[in-house]
Each structure stands twice: as C-alpha cells, then as structure tokens.
C-alpha positions as CSV (number, residue, x, y, z in Angstrom):
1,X,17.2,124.0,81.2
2,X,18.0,120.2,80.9
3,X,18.1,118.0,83.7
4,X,21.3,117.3,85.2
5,X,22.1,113.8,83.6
6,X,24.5,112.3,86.4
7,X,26.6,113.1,89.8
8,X,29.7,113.6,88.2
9,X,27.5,116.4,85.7
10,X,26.4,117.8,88.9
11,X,29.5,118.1,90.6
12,X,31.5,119.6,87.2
13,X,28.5,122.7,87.6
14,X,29.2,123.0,91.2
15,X,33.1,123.3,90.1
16,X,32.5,125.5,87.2
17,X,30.5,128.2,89.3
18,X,32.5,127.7,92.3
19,X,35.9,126.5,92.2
20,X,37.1,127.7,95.2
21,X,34.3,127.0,97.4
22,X,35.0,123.9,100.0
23,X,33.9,120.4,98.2
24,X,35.0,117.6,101.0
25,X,36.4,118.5,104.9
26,X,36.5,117.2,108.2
27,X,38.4,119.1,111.1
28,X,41.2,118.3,113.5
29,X,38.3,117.2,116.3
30,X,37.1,114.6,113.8
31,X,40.1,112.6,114.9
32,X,39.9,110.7,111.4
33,X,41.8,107.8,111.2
34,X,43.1,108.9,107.5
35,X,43.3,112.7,108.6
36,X,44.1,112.8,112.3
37,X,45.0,116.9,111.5
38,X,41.9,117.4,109.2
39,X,41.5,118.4,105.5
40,X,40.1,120.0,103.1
41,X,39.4,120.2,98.9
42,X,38.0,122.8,97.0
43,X,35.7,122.1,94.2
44,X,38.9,123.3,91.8
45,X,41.5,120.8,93.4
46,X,38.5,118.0,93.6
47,X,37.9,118.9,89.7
48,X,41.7,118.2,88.7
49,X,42.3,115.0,90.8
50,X,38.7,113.6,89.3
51,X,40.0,114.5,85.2
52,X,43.6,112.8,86.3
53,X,42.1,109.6,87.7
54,X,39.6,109.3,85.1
55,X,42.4,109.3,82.2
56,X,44.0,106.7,84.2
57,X,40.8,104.4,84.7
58,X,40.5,105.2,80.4
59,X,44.1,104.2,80.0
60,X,43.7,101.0,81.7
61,X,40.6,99.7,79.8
62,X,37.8,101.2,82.0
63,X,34.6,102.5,80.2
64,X,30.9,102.3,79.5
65,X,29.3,99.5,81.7
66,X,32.6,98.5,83.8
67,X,31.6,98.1,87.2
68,X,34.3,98.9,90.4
69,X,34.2,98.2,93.5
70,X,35.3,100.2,96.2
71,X,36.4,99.3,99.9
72,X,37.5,102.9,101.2
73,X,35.5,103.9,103.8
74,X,34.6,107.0,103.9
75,X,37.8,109.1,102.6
76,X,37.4,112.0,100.1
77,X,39.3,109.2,97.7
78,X,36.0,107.2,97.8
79,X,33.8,110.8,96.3
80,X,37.0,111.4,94.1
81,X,37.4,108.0,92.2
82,X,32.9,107.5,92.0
83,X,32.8,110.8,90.2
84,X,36.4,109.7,88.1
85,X,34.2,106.5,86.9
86,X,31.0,108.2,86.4
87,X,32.6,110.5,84.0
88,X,33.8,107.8,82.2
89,X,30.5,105.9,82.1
90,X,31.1,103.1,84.5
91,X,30.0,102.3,87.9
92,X,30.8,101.5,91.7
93,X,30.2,98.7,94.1
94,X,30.6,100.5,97.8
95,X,31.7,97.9,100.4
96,X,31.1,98.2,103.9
97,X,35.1,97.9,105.8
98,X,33.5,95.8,108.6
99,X,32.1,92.7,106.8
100,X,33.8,89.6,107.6
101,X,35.9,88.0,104.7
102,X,32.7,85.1,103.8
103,X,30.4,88.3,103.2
104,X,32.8,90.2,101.5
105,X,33.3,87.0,99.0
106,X,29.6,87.0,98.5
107,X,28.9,90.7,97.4
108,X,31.9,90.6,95.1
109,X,30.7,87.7,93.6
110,X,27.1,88.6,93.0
111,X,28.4,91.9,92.2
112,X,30.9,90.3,89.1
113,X,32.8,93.9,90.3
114,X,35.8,94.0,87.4
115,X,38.5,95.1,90.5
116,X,38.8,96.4,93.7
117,X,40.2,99.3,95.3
118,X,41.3,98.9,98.7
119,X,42.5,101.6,101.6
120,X,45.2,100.1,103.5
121,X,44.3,99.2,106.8
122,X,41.5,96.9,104.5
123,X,43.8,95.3,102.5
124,X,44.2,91.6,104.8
125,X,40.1,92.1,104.5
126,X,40.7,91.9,100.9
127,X,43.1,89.7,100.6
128,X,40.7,87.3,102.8
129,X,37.7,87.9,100.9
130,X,38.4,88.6,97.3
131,X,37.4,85.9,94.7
132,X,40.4,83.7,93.0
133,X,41.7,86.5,89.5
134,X,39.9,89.6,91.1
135,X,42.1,92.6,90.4
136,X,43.1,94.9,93.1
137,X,44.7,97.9,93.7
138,X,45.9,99.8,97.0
139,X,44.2,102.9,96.7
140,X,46.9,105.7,95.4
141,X,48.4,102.8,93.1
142,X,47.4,103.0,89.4
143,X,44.4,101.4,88.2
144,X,44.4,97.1,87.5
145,X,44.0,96.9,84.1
146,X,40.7,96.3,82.8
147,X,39.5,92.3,82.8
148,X,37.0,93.3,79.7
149,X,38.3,96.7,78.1
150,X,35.3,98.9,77.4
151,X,34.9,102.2,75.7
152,X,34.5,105.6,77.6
153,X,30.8,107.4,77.0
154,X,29.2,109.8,78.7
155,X,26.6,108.8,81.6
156,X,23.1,108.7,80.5
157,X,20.5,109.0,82.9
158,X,19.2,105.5,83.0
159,X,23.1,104.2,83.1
160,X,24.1,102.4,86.5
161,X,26.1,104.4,88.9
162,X,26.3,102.2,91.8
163,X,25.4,98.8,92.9
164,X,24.4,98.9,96.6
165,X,23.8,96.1,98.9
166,X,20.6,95.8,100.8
167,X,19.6,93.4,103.5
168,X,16.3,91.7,102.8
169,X,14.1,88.8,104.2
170,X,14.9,86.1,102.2
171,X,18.9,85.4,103.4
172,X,21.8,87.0,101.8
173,X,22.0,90.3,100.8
174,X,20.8,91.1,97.2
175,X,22.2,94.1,95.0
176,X,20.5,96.8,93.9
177,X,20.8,98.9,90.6
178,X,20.8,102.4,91.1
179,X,21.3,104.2,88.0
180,X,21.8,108.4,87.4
181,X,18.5,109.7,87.6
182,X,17.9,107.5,90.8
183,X,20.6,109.5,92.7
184,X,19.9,113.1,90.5
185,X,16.2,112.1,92.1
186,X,17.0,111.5,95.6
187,X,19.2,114.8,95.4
188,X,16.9,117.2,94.1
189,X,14.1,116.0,96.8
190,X,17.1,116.4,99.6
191,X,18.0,120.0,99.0
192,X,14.5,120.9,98.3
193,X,12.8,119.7,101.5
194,X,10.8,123.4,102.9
195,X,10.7,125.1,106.4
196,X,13.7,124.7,108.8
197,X,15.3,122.0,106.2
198,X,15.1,124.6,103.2
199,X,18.5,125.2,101.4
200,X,20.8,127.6,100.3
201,X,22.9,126.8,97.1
202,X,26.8,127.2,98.0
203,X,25.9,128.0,101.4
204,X,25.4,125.1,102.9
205,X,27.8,122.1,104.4
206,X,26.2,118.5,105.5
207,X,27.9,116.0,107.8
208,X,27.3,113.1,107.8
209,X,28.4,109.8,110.6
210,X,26.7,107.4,107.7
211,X,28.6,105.3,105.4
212,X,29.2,105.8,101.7
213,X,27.9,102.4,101.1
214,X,24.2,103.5,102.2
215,X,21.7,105.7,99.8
216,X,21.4,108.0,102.5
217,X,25.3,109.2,102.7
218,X,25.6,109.1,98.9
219,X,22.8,110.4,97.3
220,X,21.6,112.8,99.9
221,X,24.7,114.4,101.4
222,X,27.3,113.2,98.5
223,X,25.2,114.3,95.6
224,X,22.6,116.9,97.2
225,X,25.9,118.9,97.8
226,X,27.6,118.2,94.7
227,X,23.7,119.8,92.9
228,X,24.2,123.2,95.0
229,X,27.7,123.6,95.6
230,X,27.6,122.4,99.1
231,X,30.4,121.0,101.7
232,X,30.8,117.4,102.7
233,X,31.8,116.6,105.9
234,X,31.9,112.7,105.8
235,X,33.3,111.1,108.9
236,X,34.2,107.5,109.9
237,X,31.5,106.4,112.2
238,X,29.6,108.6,115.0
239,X,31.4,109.4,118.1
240,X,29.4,111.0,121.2
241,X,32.5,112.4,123.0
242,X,33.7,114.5,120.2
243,X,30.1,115.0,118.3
244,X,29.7,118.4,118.7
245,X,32.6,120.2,118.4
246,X,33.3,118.2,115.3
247,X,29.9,119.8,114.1
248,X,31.0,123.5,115.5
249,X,34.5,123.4,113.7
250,X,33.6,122.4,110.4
251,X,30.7,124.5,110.1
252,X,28.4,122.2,109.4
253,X,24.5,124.0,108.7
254,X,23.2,120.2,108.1
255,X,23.7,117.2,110.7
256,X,22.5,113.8,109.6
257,X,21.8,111.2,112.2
258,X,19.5,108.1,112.9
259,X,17.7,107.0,115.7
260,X,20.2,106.1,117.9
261,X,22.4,109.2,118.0
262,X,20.0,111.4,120.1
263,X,19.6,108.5,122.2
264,X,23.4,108.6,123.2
265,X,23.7,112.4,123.2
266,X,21.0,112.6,125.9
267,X,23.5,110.5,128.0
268,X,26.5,112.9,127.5
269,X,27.5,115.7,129.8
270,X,27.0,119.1,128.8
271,X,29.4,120.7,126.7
272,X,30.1,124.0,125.3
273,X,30.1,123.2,122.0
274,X,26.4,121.2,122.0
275,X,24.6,124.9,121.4
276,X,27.5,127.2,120.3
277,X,27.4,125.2,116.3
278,X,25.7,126.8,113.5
279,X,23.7,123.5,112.2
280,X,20.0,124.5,111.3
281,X,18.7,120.8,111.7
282,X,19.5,117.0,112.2
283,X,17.8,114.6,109.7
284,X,17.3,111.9,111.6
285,X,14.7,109.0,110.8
286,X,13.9,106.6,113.4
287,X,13.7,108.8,116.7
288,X,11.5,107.6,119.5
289,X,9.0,110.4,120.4
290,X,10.4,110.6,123.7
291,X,14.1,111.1,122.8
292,X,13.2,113.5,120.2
293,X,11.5,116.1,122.9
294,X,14.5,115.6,124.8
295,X,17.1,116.3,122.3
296,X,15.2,119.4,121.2
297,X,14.6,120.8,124.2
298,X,18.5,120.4,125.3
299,X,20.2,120.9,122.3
300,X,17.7,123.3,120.4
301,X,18.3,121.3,116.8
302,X,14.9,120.3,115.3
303,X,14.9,116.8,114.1
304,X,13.6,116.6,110.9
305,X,12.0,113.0,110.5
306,X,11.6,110.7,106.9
307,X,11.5,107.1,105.5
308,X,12.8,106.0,102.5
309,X,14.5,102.5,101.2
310,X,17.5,101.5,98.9
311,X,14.8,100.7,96.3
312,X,12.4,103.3,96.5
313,X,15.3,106.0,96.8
314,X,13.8,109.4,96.1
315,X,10.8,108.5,94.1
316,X,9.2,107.1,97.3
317,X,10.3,109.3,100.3
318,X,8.7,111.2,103.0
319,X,9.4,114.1,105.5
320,X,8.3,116.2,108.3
321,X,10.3,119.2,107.7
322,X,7.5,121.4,106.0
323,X,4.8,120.6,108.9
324,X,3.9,123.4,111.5
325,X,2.0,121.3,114.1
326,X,2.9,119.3,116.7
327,X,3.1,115.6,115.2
328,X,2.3,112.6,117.2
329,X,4.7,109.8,117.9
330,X,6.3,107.7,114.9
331,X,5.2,110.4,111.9
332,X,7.7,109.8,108.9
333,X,6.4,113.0,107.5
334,X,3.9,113.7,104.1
335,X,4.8,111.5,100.9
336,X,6.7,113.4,98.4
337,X,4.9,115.1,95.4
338,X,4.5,112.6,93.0
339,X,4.6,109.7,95.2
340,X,1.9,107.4,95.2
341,X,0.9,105.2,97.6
342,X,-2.1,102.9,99.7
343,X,-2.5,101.2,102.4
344,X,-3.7,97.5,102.3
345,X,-4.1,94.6,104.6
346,X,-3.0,91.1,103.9
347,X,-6.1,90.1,101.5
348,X,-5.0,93.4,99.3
349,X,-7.7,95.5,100.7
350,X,-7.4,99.4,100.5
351,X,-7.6,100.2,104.2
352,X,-9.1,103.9,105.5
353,X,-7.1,106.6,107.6
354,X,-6.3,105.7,111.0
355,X,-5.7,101.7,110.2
356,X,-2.5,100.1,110.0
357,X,-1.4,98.0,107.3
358,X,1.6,97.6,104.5
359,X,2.5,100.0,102.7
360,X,2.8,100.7,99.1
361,X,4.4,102.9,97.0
362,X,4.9,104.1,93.4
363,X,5.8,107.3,90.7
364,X,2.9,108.6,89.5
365,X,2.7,109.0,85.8
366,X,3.3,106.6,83.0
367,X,6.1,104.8,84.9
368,X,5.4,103.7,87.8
369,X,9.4,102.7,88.6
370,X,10.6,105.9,87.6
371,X,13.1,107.2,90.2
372,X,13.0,104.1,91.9
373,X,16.1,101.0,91.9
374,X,16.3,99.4,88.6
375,X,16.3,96.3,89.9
376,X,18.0,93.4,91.8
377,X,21.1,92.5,90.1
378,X,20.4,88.9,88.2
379,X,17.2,88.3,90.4
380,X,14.3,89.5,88.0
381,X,11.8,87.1,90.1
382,X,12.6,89.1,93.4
383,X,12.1,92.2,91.5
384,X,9.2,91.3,90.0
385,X,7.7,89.8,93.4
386,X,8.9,93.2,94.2
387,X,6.6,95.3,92.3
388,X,3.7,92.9,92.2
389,X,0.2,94.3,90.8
390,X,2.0,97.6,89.3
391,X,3.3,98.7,93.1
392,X,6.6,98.2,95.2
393,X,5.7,96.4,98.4
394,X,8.0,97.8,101.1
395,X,7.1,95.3,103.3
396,X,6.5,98.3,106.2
397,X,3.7,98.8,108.4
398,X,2.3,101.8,108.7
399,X,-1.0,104.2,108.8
400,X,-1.8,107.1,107.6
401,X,-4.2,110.3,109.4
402,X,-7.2,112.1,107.8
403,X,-4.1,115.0,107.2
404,X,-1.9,112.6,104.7
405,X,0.8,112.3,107.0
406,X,1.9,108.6,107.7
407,X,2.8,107.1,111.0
408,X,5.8,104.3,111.3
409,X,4.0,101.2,113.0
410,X,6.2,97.7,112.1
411,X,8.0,95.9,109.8
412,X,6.4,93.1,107.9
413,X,9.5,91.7,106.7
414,X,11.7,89.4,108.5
415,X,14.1,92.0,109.1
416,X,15.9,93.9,112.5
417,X,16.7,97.4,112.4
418,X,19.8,98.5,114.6
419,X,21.5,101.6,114.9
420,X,20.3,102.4,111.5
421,X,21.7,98.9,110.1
422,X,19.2,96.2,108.2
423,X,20.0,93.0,109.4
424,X,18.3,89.9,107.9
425,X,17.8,87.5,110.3
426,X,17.5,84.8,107.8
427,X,21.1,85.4,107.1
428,X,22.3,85.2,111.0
429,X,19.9,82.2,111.3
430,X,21.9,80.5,108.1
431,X,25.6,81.1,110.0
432,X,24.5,80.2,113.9
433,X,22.6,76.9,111.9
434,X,25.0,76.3,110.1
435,X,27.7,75.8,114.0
436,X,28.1,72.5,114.9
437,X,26.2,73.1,118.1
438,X,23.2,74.5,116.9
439,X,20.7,72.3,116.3
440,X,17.4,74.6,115.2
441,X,17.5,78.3,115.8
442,X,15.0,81.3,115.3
443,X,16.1,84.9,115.1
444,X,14.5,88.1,116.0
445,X,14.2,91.7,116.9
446,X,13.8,92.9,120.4
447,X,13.1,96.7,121.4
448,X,16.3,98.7,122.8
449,X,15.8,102.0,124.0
450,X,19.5,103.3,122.4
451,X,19.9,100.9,119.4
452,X,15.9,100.8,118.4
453,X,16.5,97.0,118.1
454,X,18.8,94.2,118.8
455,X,18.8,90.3,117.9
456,X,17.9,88.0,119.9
457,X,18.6,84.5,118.9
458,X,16.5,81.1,120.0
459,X,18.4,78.3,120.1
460,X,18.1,74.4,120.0
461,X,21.7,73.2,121.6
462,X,23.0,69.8,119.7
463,X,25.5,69.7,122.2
464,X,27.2,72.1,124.8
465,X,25.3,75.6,125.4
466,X,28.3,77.7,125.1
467,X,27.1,81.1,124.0
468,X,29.8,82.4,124.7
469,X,31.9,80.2,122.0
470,X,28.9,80.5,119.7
471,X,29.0,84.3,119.6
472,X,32.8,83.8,118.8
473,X,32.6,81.4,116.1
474,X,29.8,83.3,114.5
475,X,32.0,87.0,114.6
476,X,34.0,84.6,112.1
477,X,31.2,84.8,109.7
478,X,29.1,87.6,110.6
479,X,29.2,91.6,110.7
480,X,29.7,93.1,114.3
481,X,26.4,94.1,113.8
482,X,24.3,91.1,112.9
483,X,26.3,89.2,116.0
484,X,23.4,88.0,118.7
485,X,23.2,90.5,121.6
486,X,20.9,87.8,123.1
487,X,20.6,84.3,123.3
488,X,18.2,82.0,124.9
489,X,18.8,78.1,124.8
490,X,15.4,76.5,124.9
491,X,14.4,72.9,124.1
492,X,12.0,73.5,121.1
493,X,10.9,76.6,118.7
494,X,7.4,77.3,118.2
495,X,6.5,76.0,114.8
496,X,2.7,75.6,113.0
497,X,1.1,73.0,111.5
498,X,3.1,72.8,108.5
499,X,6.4,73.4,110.7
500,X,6.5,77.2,110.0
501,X,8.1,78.8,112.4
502,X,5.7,81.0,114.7
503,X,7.2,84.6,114.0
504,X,4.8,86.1,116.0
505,X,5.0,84.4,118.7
506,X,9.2,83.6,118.9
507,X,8.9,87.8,119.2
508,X,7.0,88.1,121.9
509,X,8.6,85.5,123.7
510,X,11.7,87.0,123.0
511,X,11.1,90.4,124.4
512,X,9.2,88.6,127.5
513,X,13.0,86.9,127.9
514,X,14.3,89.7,127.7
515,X,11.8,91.9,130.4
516,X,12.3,89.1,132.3
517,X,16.6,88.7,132.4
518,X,16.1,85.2,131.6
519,X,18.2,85.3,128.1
520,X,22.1,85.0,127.9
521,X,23.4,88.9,127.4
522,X,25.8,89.2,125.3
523,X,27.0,92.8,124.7
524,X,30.1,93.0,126.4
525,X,30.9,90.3,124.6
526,X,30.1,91.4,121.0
527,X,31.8,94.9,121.9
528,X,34.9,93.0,123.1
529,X,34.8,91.0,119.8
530,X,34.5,94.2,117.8
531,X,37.2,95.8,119.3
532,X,39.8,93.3,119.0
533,X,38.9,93.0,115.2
534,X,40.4,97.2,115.1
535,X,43.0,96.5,117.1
C-alpha cells in the first residue's frame, strides 16, 4: 500500500470509509464563541463543503505553490478551507488571533501570504496589521482573486502545506516550512504511540485547548484523526471551570494538555464530571513531577509525557506512553524509532548516560532531514546553522539514563516557555528597548509553579520608572503573552568583558528578586490589559 501523500489524502480515506462518522464537534458546555449551542460535521458534510471551496479557491486563480493565510482561530472553517487548499496544491499560513497589529505585519510579510482570510471579530486586527495591496476576505465571502494565478496539482509529499511561525533566540519570529510528509509523519507516530495511548481507527475523538497555529493541534489531533477516521474536538482556549464536562459531553477518548493545565485543575473544586468522562489519557508535555502525581491520583487520567519542536516535527519526537515503570521527574519519554540522537557538551563532546548536555537529533537513514521542517523561509544561514555537522541542534538540555529514556533539564536557547507558549526574549527586549524610557534592558525566565515560566524584565530607567505605563505601551506592541509579569528597575545589567550580557547571572538574580518580593508584579496588570483587548 502507498503512503498517504498529504492531509487532505488522508481525510478523503477517512470520508470514503466513513462518511457518517463525526469529523469536527464541540458541545453546548464548550461555550464557543462561534458555537455558543455546539456543532457538529460528519466526514460526508466536511467532504462536500471541502470540494465546494476548493472549486472556488481554483476559480479565483489559486493553485500549485500559492500560499494563504488564515486568521480563524480555531473554527471547523480553519480544518475546512486547509484541506480545500491542500487539495488544490497550495498552502496555509495559521495566525495566532491575539498578536498585536506590528506582529501580525511582520509574519505576513515574511510569510509573502498571497491573501488572508479573516473571522469577524479579527477583522479590525486585520485591517490594523495587513500589509498595503494584501487581499482579504471575511471568512464565508468568496475567495480574493489570486495576486499570481497558479495552476491546480495534486499535493506531493515534499510540497509545502503550512508555514508556521516559531519563536527562536535570535529576535523575531522566523517561519518554518512544513511540507506533507512532515505532517503524514507527525500523524502516523501520534496514533501509533503503545500502552494506555494506543489507538483505535474510527473510534477515537481528540480535544484539544491548543491552537491550530501550533504543530501540536494540527498535525497531531487535526491530521492523526483525519489518518483513522477520528473526531476533533477543537476548542478556543482552555477553560478550568467548564473543562470537564466539556470532555464528558463530547466524548472525547483523547485529552491534550500542557504543563500548566493540571496545574489549574488541581486548584478546582470537585466536580462530577472530573471522573464520570470516557478519556483514556491526557498528552500533556511539560508537567512538573509533583503535579503530575496529583492529577493522577485525583482525576485517574494518566498523563502521557513527550517533547518534540516545530522543526523536528515527528521525525524527532519522544514519549512515555509505552513505559511500565515508575519514571523519575522530567522524563520526556524513549526517542521514536528511527530517531537519532547524542548528547554533547559545549566543545562537541559526546557525553555518557547520566550527564546533561544539548541535545541533538536527526532521521536515521540516508536523509538525515527527512520528516523534519524544510527549512526557514528565506533564511538558509539559520537553517544551515541549524543543522550544523549533519545534526539539528535543538538548543535543549537534557540527559539521558542507562535505559534510553531522556530526562528534560534546560533550555540553552534564549528562550521562555509559558503556558506552553515560546517567547523570545530577544524580541520583548527589542520592543521595551525600543520605549522612550528604557534605557538598557535584559529579559528572562523565572520559574512559576502554574505557568512553568514567566518573564521577568531588567531594566535601566532613562527617565521615570513607571512600570506600570511601560507594561501598557509595550501591550501596544507585544502578545498578552510575551507582556513582562515582572520588572525590576536596577541601575546597571551585568555585562562581561566584551559587554555580553551575563545570562547566567541576570537569571539567577532574577528568580532571587523574585523569592525575595523585591521586583515590580505585574499580573493583575497584564490580565487587566488582556481583558480589555476582548472586550
């Protein structure tokens, strides 16, 4: 049997075999903005409204190579006009519905996306963000036509499917290529994973609080349930309150998470609903080890742990679901078959079980890059730096036991994890620099028992120490996310020799500021300001 060449392939078996079976959902208790009664497509009604939209994206120019981008959030439209433009050939830039308009400008730029499709309650976003002669289109209006017609072809494996946005160290965000086989890749691992995560085709139905615009959301729930005939429950963002009876009335066998959801469940009351579900397992990297015994002792889901990146996709991936014994704090799981990988310290060295250093990783066989991102779009020196000496340097710091399963220790990149988010903080150090009153500023993570991290921002005043009008002025420019939930004004920043900026030590003195309650919280602040932006 051939391999299935593309998502839209997978999803037109899925429809053939089952036609009637449920393709996309969420219930009532979801409380979706879009769906405040729920909804529901069948593969057969999914199949029609695909073959309709893709005529129309053919009609209007769209083909082989075209690139779209997409600023729906996560409605059944955003599954139902990816697979319209796959069949066609073409490709999709997913945009994240909370950047702020100066972000947005910058991925659509880099992106060179040929239009945009916008839900409603996003169109002043787009309007405020979109370059000068961008097309766009309200979503349920017909197609812009086409900037550069191209002819319709059939979607070869190596073709691009989606351009996705990750946050590095070096500033901005850069986009990666993801082609067919990357996301045919990451599927077939997903609904293969053994023990409690094993899989049923057409029995099973994943829900997922993560946005389309990650790999995680897209290739594992989107297309691992498009390649068995599985559900998608895709919701708008995670809420505690309503969590689990969402999960019990749509049925949902498969619950993804991240390392801040068990966190905030453990501070719920008890409901009814928490054990009365019929999901088999959360997948849910980035636990701590103590909030993981807790949620499985209360709620009686096993977490099933991983690690994975945009670029490495499912070529590079990892899991605990197949282990037995008890694993110690911070396992990621075994490396997938075929995965290669070392170990090395910062001289390049190989390093022995039981010693922490970065990781890297590769696909074992003649291509060493197969399965993983093509590539960063127009930045073939990053890529290259990338993969330097034949092996992708995640920039992750981990060990590994005598067993083969690796342990999560740090990052080596400039870069905060929060509630599941990447966050450069070369790119919030480039906005607060960039505020009048800021005259030198250093950025980094701090440890927080929900979120996993937070930022915490140094800074240099050049005038009046207003954090408060700081934090505001930045919100212009920055995601709610990337906003400083700590600031500290201090007179100088710790610099070397050659006036590098002492990471090291700018992180310990941050979390000592923090211990301490001698930095500027700013939380209620950065909540406040997220709010208003929904009102």
């Amino acid at each position: 049997m051939q391999p299935i060449s593309s998502p839209y392939r997978a999803f037109c078996d899925s429809a053939a075999h089952a036609a009637h079976r449920t393709f996309v959902a969420a219930p009532a208790s979801a409380r979706l903005p879009w769906a405040p009664d729920g909804f529901s497509i069948s593969y057969g009604r999914a199949a029609e409204q695909v073959e309709m939209l893709s005529r129309h994206y053919a009609m209007r120019g769209y083909g082989h190579g075209s690139r779209i981008a997409l600023l729906l959030q996560n409605r059944p439209d955003f599954l139902i006009h990816w697979l319209a433009l796959n069949a066609l050939g073409a490709s999709i830039v997913p945009l994240n519905g909370d950047l702020r308009p100066e972000e947005l400008h910058h991925q659509l730029v880099i992106s060179q996306a040929d239009a945009l499709i916008v839900a409603d309650e996003l169109t002043g976003l787009a309007a405020a963000g979109a370059p000068e002669g961008l097309m766009v289109a309200m979503l349920g209006m017909p197609p812009p036509p086409a900037r550069v017609p191209r002819t319709p072809a059939e979607s070869r494996p190596a073709d691009e499917a989606a351009l996705l946005f990750t946050s590095g160290s070096t500033g901005k965000p850069k986009a990666c290529i993801l082609s067919n086989y990357y996301f045919m890749n990451v599927a077939q691992w997903y609904v293969s994973m053994r023990g409690v995560a094993a899989m049923t085709p057409f029995a099973e139905t994943s829900l997922t609080p993560l946005p389309f615009f990650h790999m995680n959301a897209l290739g594992c729930t989107a297309v691992g349930m498009m390649l068995i005939g599985g559900a998608i429950v895709p919701l708008d963002r995670f809420h505690p309150s309503r969590w689990w009876q969402t999960i019990r009335d749509s049925g949902a066998t498969i619950v993804h998470s991240l390392g801040v959801i068990p966190a905030i469940l453990l501070q719920q009351p008890r409901t009814e609903a928490e054990r009365t579900h019929g999901a088999r397992f959360t997948f849910g990297p980035g636990v701590r080890a103590n909030h993981k015994a807790a949620f499985e002792a209360r709620f009686a889901l096993p977490i099933v742990e991983g690690w994975a990146m945009t670029e490495t996709g499912g070529a590079a991936v990892t899991d605990t679901a197949g282990e037995t014994r008890t694993l110690g704090p911070n396992c990621i799981g075994r490396p997938r078959p075929g995965m290669e990988w070392r170990i090395i310290d910062d001289t390049g060295t190989p390093l022995p079980p039981g010693m922490a250093g970065e990781l890297l990783v590769r696909a074992a066989g003649n291509d060493p890059r197969s399965g993983f991102f093509s590539g960063y779009l127009n930045e073939p020196e990053a890529t290259e730096e990338a993969w330097s000496g034949g092996w992708f340097h995640t920039g992750d710091i981990v060990s590994a036991d005598r067993d083969g399963l690796l342990y999560f220790v740090d990052r080596k990149k400039s870069v905060i994890r929060r509630s599941g988010e990447n966050i450069s903080a070369l790119e919030v150090e480039v906005v607060l620099a960039a505020d009048p009153q800021v005259r030198a500023v250093a950025v980094t993570p701090v440890p927080d028992a929900v979120r996993e991290e937070e930022v915490f921002a140094f800074i240099v005043p050049a005038g009046q120490a207003d954090a408060t009008a700081l934090l505001e002025r930045a919100a212009e420019r920055l995601s709610y996310h990337k906003l400083p939930a700590f600031v500290m004004y201090v007179d100088a920043l710790p610099v070397s020799s050659t006036e590098k900026l002492r990471r090291g030590q700018i992180r310990a003195d941050a979390e000592a500021a923090v211990a301490a309650g001698r930095a500027l919280e700013l939380g209620t602040l950065k909540h406040a300001l997220r709010k208003a932006r929904t009102l």
